[in-house]
TORKOL-4160 file (C-alpha; in steps of 0.2 Angstrom, whole numbers, padded with zeros to 4 digits, m for minus):
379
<pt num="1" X="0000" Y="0000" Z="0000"/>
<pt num="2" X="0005" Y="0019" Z="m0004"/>
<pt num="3" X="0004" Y="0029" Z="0012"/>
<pt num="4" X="m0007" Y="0046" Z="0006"/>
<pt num="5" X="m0006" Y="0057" Z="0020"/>
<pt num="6" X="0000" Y="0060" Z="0038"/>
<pt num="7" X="m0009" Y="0074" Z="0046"/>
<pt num="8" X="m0007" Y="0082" Z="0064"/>
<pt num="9" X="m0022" Y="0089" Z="0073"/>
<pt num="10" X="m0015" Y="0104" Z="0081"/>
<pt num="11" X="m0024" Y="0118" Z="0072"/>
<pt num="12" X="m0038" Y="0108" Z="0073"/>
<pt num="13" X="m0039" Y="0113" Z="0090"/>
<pt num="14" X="m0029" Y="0127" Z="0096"/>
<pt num="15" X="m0043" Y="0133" Z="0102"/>
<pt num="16" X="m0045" Y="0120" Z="0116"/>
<pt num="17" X="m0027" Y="0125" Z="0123"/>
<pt num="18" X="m0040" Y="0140" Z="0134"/>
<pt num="19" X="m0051" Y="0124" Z="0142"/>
<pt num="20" X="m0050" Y="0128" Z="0159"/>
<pt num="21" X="m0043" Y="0114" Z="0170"/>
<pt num="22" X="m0048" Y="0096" Z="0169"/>
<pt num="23" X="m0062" Y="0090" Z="0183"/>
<pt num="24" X="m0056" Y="0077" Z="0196"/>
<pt num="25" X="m0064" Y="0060" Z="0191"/>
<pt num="26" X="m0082" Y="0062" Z="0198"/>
<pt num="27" X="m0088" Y="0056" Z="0216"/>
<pt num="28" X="m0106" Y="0049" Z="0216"/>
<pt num="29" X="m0110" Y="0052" Z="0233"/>
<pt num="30" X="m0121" Y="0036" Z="0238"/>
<pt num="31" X="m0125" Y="0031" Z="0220"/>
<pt num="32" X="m0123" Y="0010" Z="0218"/>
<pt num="33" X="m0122" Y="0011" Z="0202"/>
<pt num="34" X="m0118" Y="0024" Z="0189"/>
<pt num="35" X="m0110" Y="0026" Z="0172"/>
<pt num="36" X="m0107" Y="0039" Z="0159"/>
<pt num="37" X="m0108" Y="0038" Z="0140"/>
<pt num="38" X="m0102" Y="0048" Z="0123"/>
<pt num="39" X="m0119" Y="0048" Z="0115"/>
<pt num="40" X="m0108" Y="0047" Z="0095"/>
<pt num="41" X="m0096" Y="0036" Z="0098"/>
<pt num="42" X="m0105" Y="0027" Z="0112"/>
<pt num="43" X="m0090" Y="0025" Z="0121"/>
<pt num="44" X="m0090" Y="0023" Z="0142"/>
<pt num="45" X="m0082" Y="0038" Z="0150"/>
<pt num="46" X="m0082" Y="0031" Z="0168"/>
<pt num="47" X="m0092" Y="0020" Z="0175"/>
<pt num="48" X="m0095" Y="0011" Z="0195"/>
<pt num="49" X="m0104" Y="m0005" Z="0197"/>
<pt num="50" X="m0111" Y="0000" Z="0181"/>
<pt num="51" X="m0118" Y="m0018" Z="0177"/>
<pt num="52" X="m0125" Y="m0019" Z="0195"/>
<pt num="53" X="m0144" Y="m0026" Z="0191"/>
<pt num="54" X="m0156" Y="m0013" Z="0200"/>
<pt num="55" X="m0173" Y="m0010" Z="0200"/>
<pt num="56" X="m0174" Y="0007" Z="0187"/>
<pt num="57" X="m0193" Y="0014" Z="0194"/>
<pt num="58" X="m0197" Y="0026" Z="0179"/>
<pt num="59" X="m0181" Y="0026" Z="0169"/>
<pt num="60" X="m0190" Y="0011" Z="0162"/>
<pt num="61" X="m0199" Y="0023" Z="0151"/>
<pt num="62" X="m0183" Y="0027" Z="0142"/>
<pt num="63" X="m0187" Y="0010" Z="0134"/>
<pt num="64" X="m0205" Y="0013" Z="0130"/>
<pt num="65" X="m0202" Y="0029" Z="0125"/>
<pt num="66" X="m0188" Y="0022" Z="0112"/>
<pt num="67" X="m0200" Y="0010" Z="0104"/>
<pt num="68" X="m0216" Y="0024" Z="0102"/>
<pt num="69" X="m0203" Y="0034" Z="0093"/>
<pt num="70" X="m0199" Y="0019" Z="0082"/>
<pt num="71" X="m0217" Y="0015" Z="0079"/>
<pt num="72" X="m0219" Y="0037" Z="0074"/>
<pt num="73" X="m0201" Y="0038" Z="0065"/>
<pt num="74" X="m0207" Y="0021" Z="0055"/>
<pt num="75" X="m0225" Y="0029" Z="0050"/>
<pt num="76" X="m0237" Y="0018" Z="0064"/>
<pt num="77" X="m0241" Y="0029" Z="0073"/>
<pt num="78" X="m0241" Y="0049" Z="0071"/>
<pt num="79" X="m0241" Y="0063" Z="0085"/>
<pt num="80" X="m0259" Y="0070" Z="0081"/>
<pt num="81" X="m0267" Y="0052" Z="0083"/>
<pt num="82" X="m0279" Y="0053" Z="0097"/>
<pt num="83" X="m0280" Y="0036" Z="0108"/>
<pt num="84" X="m0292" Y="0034" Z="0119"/>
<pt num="85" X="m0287" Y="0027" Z="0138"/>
<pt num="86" X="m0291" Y="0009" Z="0144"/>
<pt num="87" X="m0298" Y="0004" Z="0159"/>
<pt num="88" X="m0280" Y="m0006" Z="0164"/>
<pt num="89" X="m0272" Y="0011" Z="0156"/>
<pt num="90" X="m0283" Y="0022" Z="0168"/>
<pt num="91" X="m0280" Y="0009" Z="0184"/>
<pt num="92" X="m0260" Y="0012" Z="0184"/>
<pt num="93" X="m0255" Y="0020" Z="0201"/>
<pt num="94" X="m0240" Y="0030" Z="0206"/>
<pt num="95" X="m0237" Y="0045" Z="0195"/>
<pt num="96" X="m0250" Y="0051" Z="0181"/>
<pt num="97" X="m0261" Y="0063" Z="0172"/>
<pt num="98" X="m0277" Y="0054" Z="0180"/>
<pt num="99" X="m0282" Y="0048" Z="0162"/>
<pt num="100" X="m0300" Y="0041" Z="0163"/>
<pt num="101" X="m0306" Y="0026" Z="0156"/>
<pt num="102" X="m0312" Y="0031" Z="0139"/>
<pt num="103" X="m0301" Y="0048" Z="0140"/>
<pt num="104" X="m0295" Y="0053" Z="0124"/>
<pt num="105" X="m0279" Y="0061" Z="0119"/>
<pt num="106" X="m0269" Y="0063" Z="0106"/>
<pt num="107" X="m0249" Y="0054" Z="0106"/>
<pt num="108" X="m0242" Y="0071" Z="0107"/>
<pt num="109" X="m0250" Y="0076" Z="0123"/>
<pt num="110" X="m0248" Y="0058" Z="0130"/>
<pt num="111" X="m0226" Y="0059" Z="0125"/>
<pt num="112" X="m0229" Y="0075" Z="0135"/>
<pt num="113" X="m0237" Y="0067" Z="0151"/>
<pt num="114" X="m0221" Y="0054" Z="0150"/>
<pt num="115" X="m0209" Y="0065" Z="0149"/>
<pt num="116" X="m0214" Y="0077" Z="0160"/>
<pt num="117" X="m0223" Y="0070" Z="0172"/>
<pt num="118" X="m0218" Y="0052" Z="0170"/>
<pt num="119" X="m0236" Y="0047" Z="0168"/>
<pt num="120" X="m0239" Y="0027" Z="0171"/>
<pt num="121" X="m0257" Y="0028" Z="0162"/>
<pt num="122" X="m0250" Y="0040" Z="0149"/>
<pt num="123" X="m0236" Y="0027" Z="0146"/>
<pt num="124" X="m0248" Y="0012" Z="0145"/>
<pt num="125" X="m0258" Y="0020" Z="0135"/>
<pt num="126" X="m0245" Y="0022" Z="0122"/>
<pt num="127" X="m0240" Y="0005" Z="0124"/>
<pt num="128" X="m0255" Y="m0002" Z="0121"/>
<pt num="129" X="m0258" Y="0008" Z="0103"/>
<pt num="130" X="m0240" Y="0002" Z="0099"/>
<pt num="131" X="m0245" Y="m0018" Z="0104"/>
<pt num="132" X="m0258" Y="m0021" Z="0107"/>
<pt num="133" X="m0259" Y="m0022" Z="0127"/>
<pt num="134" X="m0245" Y="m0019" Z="0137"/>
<pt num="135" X="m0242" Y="m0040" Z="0138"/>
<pt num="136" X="m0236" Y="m0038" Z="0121"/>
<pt num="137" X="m0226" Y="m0021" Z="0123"/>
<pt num="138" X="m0218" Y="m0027" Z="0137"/>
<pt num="139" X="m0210" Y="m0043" Z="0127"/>
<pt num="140" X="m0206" Y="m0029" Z="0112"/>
<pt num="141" X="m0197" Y="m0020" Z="0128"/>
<pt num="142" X="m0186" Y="m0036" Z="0131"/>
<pt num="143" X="m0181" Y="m0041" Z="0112"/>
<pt num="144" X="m0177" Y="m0023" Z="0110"/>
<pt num="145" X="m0168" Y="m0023" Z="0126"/>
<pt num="146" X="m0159" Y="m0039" Z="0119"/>
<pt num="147" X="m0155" Y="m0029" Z="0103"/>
<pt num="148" X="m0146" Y="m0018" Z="0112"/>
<pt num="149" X="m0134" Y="m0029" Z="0122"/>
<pt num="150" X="m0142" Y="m0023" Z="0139"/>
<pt num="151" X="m0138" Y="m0040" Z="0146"/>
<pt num="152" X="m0142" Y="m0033" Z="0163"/>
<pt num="153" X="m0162" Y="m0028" Z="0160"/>
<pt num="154" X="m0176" Y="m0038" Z="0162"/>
<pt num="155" X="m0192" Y="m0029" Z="0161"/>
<pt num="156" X="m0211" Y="m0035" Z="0166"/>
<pt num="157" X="m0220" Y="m0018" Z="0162"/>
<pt num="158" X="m0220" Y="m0001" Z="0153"/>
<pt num="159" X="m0218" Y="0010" Z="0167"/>
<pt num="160" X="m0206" Y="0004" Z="0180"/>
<pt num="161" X="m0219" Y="0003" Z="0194"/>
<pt num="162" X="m0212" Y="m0010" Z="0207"/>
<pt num="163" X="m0213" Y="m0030" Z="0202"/>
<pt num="164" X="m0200" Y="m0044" Z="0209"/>
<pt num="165" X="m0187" Y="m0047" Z="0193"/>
<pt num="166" X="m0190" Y="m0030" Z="0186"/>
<pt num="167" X="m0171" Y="m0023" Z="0183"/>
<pt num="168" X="m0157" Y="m0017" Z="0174"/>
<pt num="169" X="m0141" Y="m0007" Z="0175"/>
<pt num="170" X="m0132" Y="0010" Z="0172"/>
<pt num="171" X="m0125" Y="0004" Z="0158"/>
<pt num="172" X="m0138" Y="m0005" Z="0150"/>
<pt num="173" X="m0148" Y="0012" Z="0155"/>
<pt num="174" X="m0132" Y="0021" Z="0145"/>
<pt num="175" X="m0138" Y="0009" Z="0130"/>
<pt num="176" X="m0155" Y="0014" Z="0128"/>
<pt num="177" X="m0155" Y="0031" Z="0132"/>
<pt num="178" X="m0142" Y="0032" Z="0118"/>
<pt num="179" X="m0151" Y="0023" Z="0106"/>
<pt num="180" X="m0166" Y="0035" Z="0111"/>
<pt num="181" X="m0157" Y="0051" Z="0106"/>
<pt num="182" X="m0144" Y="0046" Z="0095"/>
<pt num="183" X="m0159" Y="0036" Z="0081"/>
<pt num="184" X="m0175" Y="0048" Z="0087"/>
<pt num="185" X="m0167" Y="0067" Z="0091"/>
<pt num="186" X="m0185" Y="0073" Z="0090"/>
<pt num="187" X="m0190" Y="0066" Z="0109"/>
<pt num="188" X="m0180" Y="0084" Z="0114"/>
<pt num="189" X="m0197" Y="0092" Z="0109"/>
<pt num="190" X="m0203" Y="0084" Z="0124"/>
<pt num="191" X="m0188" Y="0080" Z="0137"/>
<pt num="192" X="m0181" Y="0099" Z="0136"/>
<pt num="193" X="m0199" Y="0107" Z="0142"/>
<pt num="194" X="m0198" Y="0113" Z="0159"/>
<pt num="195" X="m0218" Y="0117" Z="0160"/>
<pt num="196" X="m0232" Y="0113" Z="0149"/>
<pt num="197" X="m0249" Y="0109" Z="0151"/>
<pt num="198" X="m0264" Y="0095" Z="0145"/>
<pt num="199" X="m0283" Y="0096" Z="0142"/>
<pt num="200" X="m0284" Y="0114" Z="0136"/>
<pt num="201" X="m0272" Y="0122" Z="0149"/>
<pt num="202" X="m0281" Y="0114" Z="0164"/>
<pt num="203" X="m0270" Y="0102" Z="0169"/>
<pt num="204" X="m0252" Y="0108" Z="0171"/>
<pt num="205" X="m0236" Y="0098" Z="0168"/>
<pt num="206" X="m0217" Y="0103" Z="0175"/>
<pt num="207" X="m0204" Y="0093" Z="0172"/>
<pt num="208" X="m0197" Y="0079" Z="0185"/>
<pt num="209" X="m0180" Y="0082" Z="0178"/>
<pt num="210" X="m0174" Y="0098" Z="0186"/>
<pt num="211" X="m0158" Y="0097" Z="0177"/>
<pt num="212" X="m0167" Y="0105" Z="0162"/>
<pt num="213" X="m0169" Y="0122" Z="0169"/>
<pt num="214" X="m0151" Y="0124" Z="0177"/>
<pt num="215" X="m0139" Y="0113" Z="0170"/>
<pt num="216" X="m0131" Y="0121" Z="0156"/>
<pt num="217" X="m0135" Y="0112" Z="0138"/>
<pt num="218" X="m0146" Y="0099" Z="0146"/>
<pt num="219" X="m0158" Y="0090" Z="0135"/>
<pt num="220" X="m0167" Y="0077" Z="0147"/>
<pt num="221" X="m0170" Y="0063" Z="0149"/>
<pt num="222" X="m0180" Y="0053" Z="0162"/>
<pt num="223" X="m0181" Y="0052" Z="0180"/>
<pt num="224" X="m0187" Y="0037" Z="0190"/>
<pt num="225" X="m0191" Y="0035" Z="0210"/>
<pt num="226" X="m0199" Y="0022" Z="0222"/>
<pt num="227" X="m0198" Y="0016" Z="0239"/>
<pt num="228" X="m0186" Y="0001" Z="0234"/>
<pt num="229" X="m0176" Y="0007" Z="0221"/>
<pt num="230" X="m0174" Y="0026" Z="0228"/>
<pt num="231" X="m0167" Y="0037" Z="0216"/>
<pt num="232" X="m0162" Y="0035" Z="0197"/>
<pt num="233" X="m0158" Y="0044" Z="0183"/>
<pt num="234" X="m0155" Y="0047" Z="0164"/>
<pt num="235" X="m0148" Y="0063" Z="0161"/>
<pt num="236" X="m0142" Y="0068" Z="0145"/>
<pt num="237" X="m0133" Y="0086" Z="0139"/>
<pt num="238" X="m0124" Y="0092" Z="0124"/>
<pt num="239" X="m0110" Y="0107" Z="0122"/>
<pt num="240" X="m0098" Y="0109" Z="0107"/>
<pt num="241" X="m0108" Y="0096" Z="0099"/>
<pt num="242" X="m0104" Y="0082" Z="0110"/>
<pt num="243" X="m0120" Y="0074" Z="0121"/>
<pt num="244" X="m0117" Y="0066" Z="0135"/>
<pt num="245" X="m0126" Y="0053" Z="0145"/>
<pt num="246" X="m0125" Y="0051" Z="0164"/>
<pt num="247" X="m0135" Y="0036" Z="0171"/>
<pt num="248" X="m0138" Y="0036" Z="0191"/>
<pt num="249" X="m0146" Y="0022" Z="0200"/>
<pt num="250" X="m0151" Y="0020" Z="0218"/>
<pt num="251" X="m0145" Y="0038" Z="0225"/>
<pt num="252" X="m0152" Y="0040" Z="0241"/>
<pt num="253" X="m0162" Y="0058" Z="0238"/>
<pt num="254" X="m0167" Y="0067" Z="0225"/>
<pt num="255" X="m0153" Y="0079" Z="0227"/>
<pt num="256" X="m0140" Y="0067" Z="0227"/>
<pt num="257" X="m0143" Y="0059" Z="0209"/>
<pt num="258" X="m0144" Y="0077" Z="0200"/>
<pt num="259" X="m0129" Y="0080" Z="0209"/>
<pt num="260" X="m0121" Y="0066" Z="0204"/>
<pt num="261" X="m0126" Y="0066" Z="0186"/>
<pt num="262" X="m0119" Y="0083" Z="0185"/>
<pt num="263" X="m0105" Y="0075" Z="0192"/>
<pt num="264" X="m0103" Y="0066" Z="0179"/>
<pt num="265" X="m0107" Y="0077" Z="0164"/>
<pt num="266" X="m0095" Y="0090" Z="0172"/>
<pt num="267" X="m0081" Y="0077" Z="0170"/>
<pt num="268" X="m0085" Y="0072" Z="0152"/>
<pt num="269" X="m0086" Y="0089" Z="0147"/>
<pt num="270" X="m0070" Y="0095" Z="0156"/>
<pt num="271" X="m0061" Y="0081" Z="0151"/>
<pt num="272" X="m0065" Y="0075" Z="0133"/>
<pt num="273" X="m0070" Y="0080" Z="0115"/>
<pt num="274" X="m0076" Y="0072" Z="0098"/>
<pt num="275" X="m0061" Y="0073" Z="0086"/>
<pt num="276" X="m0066" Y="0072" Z="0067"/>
<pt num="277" X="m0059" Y="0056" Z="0060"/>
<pt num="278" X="m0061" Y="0060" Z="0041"/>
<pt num="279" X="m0046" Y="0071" Z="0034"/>
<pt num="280" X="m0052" Y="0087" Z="0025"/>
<pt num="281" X="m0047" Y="0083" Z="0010"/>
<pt num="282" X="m0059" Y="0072" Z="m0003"/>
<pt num="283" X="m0050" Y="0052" Z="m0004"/>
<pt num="284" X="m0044" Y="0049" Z="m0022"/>
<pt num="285" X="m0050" Y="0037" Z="m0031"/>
<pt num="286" X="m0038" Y="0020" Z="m0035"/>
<pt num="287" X="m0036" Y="0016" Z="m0052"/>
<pt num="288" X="m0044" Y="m0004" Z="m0056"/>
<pt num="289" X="m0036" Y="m0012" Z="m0071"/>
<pt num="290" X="m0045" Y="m0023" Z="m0082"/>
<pt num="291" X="m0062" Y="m0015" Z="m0075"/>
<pt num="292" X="m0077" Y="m0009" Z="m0084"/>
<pt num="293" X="m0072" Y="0008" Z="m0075"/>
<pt num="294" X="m0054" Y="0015" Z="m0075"/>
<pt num="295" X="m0056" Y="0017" Z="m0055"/>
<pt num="296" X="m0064" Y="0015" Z="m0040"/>
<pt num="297" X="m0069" Y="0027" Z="m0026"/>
<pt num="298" X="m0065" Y="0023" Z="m0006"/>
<pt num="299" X="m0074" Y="0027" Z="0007"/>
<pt num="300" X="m0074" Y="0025" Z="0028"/>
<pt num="301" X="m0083" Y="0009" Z="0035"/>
<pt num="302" X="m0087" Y="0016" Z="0049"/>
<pt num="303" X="m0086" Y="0030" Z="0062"/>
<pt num="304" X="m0083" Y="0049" Z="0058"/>
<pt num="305" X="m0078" Y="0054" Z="0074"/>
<pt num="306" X="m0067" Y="0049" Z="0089"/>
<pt num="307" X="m0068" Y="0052" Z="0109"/>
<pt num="308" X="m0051" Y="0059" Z="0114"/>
<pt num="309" X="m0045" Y="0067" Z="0130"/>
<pt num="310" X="m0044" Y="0082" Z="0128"/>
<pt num="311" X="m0025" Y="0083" Z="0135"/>
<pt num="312" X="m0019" Y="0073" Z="0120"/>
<pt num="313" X="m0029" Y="0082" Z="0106"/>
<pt num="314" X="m0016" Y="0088" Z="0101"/>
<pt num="315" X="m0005" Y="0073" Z="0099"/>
<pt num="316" X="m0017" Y="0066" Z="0089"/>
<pt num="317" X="m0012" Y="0059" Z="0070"/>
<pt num="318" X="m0019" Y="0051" Z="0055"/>
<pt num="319" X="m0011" Y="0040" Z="0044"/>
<pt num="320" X="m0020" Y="0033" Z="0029"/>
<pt num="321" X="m0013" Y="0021" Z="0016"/>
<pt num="322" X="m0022" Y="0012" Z="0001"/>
<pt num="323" X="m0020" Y="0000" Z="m0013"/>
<pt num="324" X="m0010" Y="0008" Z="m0026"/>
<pt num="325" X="m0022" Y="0000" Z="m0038"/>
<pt num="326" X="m0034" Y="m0017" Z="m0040"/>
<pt num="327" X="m0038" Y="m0029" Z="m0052"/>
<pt num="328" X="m0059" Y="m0032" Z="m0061"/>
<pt num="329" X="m0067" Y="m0037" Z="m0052"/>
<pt num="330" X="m0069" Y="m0027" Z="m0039"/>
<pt num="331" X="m0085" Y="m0030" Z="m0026"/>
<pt num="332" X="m0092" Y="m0016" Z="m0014"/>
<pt num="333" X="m0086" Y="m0016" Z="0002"/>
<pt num="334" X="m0068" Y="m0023" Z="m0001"/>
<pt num="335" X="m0055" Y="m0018" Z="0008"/>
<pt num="336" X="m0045" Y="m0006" Z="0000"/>
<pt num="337" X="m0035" Y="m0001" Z="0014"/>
<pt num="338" X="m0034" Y="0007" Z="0031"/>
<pt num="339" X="m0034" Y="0024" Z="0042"/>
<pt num="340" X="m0025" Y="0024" Z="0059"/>
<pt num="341" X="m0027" Y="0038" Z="0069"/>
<pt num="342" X="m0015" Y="0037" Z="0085"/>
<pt num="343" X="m0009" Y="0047" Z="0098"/>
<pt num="344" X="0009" Y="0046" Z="0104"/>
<pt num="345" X="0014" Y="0027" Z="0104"/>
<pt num="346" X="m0006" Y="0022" Z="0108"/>
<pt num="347" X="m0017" Y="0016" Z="0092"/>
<pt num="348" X="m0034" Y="0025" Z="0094"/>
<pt num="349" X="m0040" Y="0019" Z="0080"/>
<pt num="350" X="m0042" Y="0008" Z="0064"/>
<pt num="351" X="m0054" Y="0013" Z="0052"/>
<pt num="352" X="m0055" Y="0000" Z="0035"/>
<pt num="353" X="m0058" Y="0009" Z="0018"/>
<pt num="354" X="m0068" Y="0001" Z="0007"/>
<pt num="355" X="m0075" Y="0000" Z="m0011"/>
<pt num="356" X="m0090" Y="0011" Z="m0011"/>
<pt num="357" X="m0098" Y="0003" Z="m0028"/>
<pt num="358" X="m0093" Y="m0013" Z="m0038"/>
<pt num="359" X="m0086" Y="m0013" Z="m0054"/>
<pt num="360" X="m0087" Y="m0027" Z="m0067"/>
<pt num="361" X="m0071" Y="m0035" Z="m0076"/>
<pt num="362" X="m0070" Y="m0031" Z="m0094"/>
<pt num="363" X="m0079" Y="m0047" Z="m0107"/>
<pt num="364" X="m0069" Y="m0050" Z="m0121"/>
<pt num="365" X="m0080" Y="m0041" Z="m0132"/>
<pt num="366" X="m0078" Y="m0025" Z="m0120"/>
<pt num="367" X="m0060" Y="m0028" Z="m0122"/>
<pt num="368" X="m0063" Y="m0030" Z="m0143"/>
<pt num="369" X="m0073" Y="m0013" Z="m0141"/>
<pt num="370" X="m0061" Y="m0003" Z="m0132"/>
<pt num="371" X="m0048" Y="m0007" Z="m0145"/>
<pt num="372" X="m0057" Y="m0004" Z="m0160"/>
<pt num="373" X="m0062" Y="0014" Z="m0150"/>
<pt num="374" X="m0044" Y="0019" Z="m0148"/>
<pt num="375" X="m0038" Y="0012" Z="m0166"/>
<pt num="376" X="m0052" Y="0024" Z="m0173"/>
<pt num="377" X="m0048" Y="0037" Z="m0159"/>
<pt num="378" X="m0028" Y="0037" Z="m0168"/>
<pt num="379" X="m0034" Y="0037" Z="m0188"/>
């Protein structure tokens, strides 16, 4: 392979040499169990116990708020659908907007009463226009769950009201809350409210997560209490274009988790950034012999961006190499070579470049073609 390019990312960010001093590693005062993710990149900042199985309380809803956002992002259901509340819907105890049986409302308003409020009937009423009955959403919750890696979680409802064998972890809570706002961003219409209100203004709504009003670039996410499993926690914010998720679980007051999520965040942000993996310039293109085209575009398998401290920004260094040329055919997706982005002696990085398209060998009568083309070409 040809080695194109060696880059060094100082200029890149120069402006980072003014962060102000890096935060200690965070304390969670009390907390069993947190952890803290790079929404992007998903990478774990720092983490305690984080696969600790827990009961969640309403951070549960996390999970049914990913799959309603999957059922509106995939076109089954939409926000101005009005749904009309169960009996089981209107039954559900512990927090809630006091939906009647027969109470209609549309998905918006209900996404509202989750998010804000934490409403258990507003959440079963969802799930049951997603499933069916919240039986059936509840057995979507674990095969998504599943999907997701989160080999900690078990559920048995939509909600996260209390029931022997309901749990997960901070990590799998760092899983799909960044499958929540990394696939469906538009849930921040609903998790940055602070206040809001239902049924024509006469029922008002403030936001359990008091992190949205005071923490700076918050952007939710869900908050979740009960007797046995005290206090937990998504929280989720974004600055300089890096979102952050800090997952708290068993704290014991209220204080304590925001604190401790803050804790968190304040770390991340002080401490890391999101380092653009492509170079600037355009890849060339790698000639193919005996191909239908004369070459063939590469292109990045994965990842654009890369978590780095930001201590060793500027250390950082990209080295690309690729095939000075390949043979017909040529199948999308083959490896045509490689981008290492390092820092110091460390390796943070190998990113393959690949074929973007196909390209065909050459028939013998393309070959016969070609050949008459340039013979005429040269009379």
């Amino acid at each position: 392979m040809k080695k194109i390019a060696q880059v060094c990312l100082a200029c890149l960010l120069a402006a980072l040499l003014a962060v102000p001093a890096a935060f200690a590693a965070p304390v969670s005062p009390g907390a069993a169990s947190v952890a803290l993710m790079e929404k992007e990149t998903g990478t774990l900042i720092y983490a305690e116990n984080e696969h600790m199985a827990l009961e969640p309380a309403s951070v549960t809803k996390v999970m049914t708020l990913l799959l309603v956002m999957e059922a509106i992002d995939g076109g089954h259901l939409h926000y101005d659908d009005v749904l009309t509340a169960s009996d089981h819907a209107a039954s559900m105890g512990g927090s809630q907007v006091y939906l009647r049986a027969g109470e209609q409302m549309t998905v918006e308003d209900l996404l509202k009463a989750v998010c804000l409020a934490s409403g258990n009937d507003a959440a079963v009423c969802l799930a049951e226009a997603v499933a069916g009955s919240e039986e059936a959403f509840v057995e979507r919750m674990n095969t998504r769950a599943g999907e997701l890696g989160m080999g900690d979680t078990h559920f048995l409802n939509c909600t996260g009201l209390p029931a022997e064998g309901h749990v997960t972890s901070a990590y799998d809570i760092a899983l799909m809350s960044r499958e929540l706002i990394l696939k469906h961003p538009d849930i921040r219409r609903f998790t940055t409210l602070w206040m809001d209100s239902l049924r024509g203004g006469e029922f008002q709504l403030a936001n359990t997560n008091r992190l949205i009003r005071y923490y700076d670039g918050a952007t939710g996410l869900k908050t979740g209490s009960t007797d046995s499993a005290l206090y937990c926690l998504s929280a989720t914010a974004e600055r300089d274009g890096m979102e952050l998720i800090a997952a708290v679980m068993k704290a014991p007051t209220s204080s304590e988790r925001f604190e401790t999520a803050q804790n968190l965040m304040n770390y991340g942000f002080a401490n890391y950034t999101l380092v653009d993996v492509y170079p600037a310039e355009a890849l060339p293109t790698i000639p193919v012999t005996m191909g239908k085209k004369t070459a063939v575009q590469p292109i990045f398998a994965s990842r654009d961006k890369l978590l780095v401290e930001k201590t060793r920004v500027a250390e950082v260094e990209k080295t690309m190499e690729l095939e000075p040329s390949v043979a017909a055919p040529v199948v999308e997706g083959q490896p045509l070579g490689m981008l290492t982005v390092t820092s110091g002696e460390e390796v943070l990085a190998e990113i393959p470049l690949i074929a973007g398209e196909s390209v065909a060998r050459l028939s013998y009568w393309d070959i016969v073609q070609r050949a008459v083309k340039q013979a005429l070409f040269v009379c």
